[in-house]
C-alpha positions in Angstrom: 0.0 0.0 0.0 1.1 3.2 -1.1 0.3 6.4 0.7 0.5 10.3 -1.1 2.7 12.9 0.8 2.7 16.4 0.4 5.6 18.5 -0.9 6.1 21.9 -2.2 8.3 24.6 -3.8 8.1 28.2 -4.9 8.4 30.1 -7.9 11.4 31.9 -8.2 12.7 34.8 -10.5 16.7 35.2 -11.9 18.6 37.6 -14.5 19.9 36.4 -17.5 23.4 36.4 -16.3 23.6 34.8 -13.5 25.2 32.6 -12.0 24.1 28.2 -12.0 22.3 27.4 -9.2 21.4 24.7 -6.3 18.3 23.7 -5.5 17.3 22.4 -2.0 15.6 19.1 -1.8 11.7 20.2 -1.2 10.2 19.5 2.0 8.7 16.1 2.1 7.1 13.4 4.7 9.4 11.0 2.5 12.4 9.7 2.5 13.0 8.8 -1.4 16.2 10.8 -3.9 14.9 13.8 -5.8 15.4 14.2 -9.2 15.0 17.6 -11.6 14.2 18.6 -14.7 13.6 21.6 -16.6 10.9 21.9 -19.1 12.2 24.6 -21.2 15.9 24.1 -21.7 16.1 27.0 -23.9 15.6 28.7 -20.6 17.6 26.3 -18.1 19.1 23.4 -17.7 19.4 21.0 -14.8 22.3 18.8 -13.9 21.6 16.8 -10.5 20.6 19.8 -8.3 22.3 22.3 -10.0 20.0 25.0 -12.7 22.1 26.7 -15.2 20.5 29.6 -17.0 20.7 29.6 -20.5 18.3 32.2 -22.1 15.4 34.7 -20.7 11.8 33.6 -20.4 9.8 30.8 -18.3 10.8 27.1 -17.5 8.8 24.8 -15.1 11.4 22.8 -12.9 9.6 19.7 -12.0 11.4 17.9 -8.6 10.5 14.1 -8.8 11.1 12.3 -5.2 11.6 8.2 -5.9 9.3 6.1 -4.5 10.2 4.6 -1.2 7.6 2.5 1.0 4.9 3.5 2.5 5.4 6.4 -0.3 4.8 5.8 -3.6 6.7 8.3 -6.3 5.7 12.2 -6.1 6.3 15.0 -8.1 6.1 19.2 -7.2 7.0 22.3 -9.8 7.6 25.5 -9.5 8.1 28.4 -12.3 11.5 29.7 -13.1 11.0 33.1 -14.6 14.6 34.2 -16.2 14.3 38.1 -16.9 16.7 39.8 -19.8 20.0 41.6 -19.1 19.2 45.4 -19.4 21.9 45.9 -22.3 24.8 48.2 -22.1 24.9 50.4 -25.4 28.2 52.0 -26.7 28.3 54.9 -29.0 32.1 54.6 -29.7 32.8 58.2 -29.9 34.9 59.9 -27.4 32.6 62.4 -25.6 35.6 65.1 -25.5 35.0 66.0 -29.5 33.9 69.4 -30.0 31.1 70.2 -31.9 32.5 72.0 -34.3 34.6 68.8 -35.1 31.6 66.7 -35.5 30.9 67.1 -39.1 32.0 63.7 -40.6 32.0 61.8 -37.7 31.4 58.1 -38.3 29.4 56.7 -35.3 29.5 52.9 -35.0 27.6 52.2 -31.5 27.9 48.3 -30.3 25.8 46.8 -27.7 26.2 43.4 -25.1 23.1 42.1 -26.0 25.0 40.9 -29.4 21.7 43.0 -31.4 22.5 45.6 -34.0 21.7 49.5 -32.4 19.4 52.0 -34.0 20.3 55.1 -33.2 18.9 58.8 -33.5 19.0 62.2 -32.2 17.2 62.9 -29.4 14.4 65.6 -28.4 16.5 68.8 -27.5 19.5 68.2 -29.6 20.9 71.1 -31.7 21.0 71.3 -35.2 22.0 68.2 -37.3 21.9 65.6 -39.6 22.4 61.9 -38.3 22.5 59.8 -41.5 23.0 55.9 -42.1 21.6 52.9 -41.5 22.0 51.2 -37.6 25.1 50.0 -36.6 27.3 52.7 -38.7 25.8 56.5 -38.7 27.5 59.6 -40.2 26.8 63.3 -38.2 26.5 66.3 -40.6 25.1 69.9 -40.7 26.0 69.7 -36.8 25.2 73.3 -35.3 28.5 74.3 -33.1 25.9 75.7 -30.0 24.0 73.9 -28.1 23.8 70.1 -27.2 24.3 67.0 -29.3 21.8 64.0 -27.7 21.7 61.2 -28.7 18.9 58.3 -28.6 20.1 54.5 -28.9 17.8 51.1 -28.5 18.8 47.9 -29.1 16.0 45.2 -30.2 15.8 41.8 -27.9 18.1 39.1 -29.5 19.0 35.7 -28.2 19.0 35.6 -24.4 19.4 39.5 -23.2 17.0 42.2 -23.3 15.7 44.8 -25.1 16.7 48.5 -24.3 16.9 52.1 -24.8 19.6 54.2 -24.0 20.5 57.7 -23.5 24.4 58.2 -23.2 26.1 61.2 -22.4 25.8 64.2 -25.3 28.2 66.5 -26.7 28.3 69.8 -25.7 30.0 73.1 -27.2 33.3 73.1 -26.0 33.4 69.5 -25.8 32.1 68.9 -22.4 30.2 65.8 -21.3 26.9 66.3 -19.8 
């Protein structure tokens, strides 16, 4: 005769990013091994007790404890939810360059998140012409008063995040604000 027991776990919530880790055998009224097992691996994977994060999104990990008399076999899941890295975006332009030095300059921003960057010129910038196509821009017509602001995003691509980004602006005289 085989009795039911009762066990539980909770949902928990991670960043893209980090680091593998352990889970605790969930409290049960038997005494059988635990097994896990992730049902989106595209999310995490599971290796013994260990969860390795592979992507963003949702995975349910499913803890199966053997059956051991009186108890027969029972299983318990919780929902990992794996949030995006917010990505870093890099205009790769030195922030010292004067305005009136701007003309011609080739803008090729990069981001972390490995997706190309669209980039544009933000509400309140002076006078100028961004032109391109995203990951390489050329500045032109660039007013010598005022501020130079730019506005970057970055699409969501494989397992980071989507973003926007406002970076530091050129100013007259070549000041970083």
């Amino acid at each position: 005769f085989k009795t039911n027991r009762t066990i539980a776990m909770s949902n928990q919530t991670k960043t893209f990013g980090d680091p593998a880790f352990f889970l605790t055998a969930p409290t049960s009224n038997g005494s059988g091994s635990w097994t896990f097992t992730s049902g989106t691996t595209s999310v995490a994977t599971t290796r013994g007790n260990t969860v390795t994060i592979v992507g963003a999104g949702t995975s349910t990990i499913t803890a199966t404890q053997s059956a051991v008399a009186p108890y027969a076999s029972a299983s318990t899941s919780f929902l990992l939810t794996v949030n995006g890295q917010t990505p870093t975006i890099n205009l790769g332009i030195p922030t010292t360059t004067p305005l009136k030095d701007a003309n011609g300059l080739v803008i090729t921003p990069t981001s972390n998140s490995g997706g190309t960057v669209t980039l544009s010129l933000g509400a309140g910038s002076t006078t100028a012409t961004l032109s391109g196509s995203p990951g390489s821009y050329t500045l032109s017509s660039v007013n010598t008063t005022g501020d130079l602001i730019f506005q970057a995003s970055v699409p969501a691509t494989g397992p980071g995040g989507a973003g926007t980004h406002r970076p530091p602006f050129l100013k007259a005289g070549g000041q970083e604000g």
